[in-house]
N, C-alpha and C positions, 0 to 999 in steps of 0.2 A: 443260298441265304441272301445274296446280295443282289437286288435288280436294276439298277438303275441312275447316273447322277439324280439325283432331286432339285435343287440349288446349290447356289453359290451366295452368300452371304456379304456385303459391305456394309459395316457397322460406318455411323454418321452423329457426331456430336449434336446437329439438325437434321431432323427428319428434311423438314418442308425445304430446305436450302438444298439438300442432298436430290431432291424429286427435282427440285428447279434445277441443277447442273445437268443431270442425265437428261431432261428435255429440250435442255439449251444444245445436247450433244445429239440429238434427232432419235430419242428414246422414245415409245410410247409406255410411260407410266402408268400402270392400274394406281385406283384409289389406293391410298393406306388403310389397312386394317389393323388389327389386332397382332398379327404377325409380320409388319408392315408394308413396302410397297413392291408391288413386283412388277420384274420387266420381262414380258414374256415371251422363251426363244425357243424353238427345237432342240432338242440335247438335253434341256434343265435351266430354271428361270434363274436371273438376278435378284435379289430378293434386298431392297434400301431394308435397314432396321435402325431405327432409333434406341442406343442405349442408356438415355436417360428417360423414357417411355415408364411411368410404372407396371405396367403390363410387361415391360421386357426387363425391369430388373434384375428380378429376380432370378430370371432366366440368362442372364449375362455379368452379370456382376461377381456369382460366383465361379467364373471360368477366367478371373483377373482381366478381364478385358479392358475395363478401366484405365488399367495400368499400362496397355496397348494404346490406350487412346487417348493418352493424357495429353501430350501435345500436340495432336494431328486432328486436322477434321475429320478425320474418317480412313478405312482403308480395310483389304481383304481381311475377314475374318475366319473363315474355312470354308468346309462342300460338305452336302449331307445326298446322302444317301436313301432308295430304299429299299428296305430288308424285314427278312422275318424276323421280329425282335426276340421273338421267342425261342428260336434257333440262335439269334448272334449270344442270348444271356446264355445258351445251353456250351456256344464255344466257349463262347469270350466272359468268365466269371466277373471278371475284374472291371468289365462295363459298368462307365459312372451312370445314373439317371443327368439327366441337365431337366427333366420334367417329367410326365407321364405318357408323355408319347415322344421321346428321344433319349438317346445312348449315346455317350462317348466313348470312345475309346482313348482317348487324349487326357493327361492327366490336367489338362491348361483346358479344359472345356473344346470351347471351337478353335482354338487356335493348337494346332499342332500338326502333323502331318498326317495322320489320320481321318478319318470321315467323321463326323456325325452321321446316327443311323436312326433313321424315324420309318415309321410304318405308311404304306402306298401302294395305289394301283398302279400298270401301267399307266403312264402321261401318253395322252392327246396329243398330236401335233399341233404346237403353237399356230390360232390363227392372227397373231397380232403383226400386224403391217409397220416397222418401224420406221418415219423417215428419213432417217441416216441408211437403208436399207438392209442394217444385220439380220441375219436370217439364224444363225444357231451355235450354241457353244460345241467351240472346237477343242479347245483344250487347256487343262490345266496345269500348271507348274508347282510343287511343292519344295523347300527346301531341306535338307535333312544334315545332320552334323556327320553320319555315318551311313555309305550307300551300303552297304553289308547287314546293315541292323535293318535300315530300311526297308528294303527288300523281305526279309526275314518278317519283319511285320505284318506285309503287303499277305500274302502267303498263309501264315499262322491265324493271323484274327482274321481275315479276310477268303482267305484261300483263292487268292487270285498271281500268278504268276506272271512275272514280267515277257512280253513278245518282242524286247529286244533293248539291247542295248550300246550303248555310245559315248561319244566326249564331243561335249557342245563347248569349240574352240571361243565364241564371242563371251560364251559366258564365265570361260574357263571352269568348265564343271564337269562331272561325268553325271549318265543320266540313264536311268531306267524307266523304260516305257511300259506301263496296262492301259489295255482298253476295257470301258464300262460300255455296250450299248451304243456305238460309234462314237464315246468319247474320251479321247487321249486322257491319261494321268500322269503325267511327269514328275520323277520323283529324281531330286540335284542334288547333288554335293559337290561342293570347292574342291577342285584339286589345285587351285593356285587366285592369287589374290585377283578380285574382278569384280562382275559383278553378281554371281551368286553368294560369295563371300560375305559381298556387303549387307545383302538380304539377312545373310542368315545373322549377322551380327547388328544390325540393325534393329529386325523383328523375330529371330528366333525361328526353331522351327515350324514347318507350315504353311500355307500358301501366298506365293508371292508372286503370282502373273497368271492374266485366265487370257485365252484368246478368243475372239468373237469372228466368225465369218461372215461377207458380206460378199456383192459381186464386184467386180474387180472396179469398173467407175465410180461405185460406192466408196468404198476402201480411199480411192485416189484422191475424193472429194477431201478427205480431212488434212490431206498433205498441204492442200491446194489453198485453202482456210483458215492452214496454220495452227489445223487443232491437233494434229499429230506431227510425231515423227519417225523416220526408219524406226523397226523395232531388230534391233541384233540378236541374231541368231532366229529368226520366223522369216523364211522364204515367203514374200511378197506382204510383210506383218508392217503393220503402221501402231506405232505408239501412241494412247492417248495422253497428253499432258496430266502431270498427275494433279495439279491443280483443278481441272477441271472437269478430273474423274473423283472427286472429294478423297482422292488418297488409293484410290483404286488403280494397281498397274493392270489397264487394259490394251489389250492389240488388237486390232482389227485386221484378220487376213483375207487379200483378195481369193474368192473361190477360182477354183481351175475351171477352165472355160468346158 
């Protein structure tokens, strides 16, 4: 049922401010469309969305996103998927519409710990040239109040079972890993105060960190720049400032040689 990450979503109070931060960060931004601006990687694109757009209102407003972004510029708002929709309505009844070509499974629209699921062919490998030199998403982090339920979910509406799992000391969390298509899904829960904790009490369930890879000089440039910093718990991970990812926690990790 399920093929693919598709995107990874960052809602932005400005569009155009959002598109000038990610270039100022050596992004090559496509134009804004209709579904707004995308940043295009191997694995599954970045996708800028303006949710004051009317074109996207309606499409975001009813998943309380607002209220997500009431006083932020901006910041992760989930990952979508693609799947046979006609298979996911025939598992998963309880699938919300968010339009005519996507499903959630999240009672909070995009934000939850769940996917969005919209319909798609295999992707293309990305030929876009960035010059910060990111080359593909590596993985994503979601937070959850309960790894048990979590899991359980992952499985039931998904039918994807976890390939392993851990306790991520920096983050103080334990964690269960799937792979989509060579890309990590991290699914956290708090076992003690830090900072998954804070994610989850902060923004709730859902995703709270994606990681990009680059080569290893790339990756170092940003330390060197002063646009990152160590990212805790990503073996060779650079943090980008969340300032100047408009609220977006990104890591860029060096690839292995």
């Amino acid at each position: 049922m399920i093929e693919q990450v598709d995107r990874v979503v960052i809602g932005a109070t400005d569009l155009s401010a959002a598109v000038a931060a990610y270039q100022a960060l050596g992004f090559q931004v496509e134009p804004p469309g209709t579904g707004g601006a995308r940043i295009l990687l191997a694995g599954a694109d970045l996708v800028l969305v303006d949710l004051h757009a009317p074109t996207a209102a309606g499409r975001w407003e009813t998943s309380v996103l607002h209220d997500f972004l009431r006083e932020r510029a901006g910041g992760l708002l989930g990952y979508a998927v693609t799947a046979d929709l006609a298979a996911a309505r025939t598992r998963c009844p309880a699938a919300i519409p968010l339009d005519d070509k996507a499903l959630t499974l999240n009672s909070r629209g995009w934000r939850g710990a769940l996917p969005v699921l919209v319909p798609g062919a295999a992707r293309a490998s990305a030929k876009a040239e960035h010059p910060n030199g990111v080359r593909r998403l590596r993985a994503l982090a979601l937070v959850v109040e309960d790894l048990e339920q979590g899991i359980a979910r992952y499985e039931a509406d998904l039918g994807w079972p976890p390939v392993r799992r851990d306790e991520v000391i920096p983050w103080r969390a334990l964690r269960a890993t799937f792979t989509l298509a060579g890309v990590e899904i991290h699914l956290c829960a708090p076992n003690a105060p830090g900072l998954v904790a804070g994610m989850l009490a902060l923004y709730g369930e859902g995703l709270w960190q994606v990681t990009l890879s680059a080569p290893a000089p790339a990756a170092r440039r940003l330390l060197e720049e002063g646009a990152a910093s160590p990212a805790p718990g990503v073996a060779g991970g650079h943090l980008i400032a969340l300032e100047r990812a408009v609220g977006a926690r990104l890591v860029i990790q060096e690839e292995a040689d």
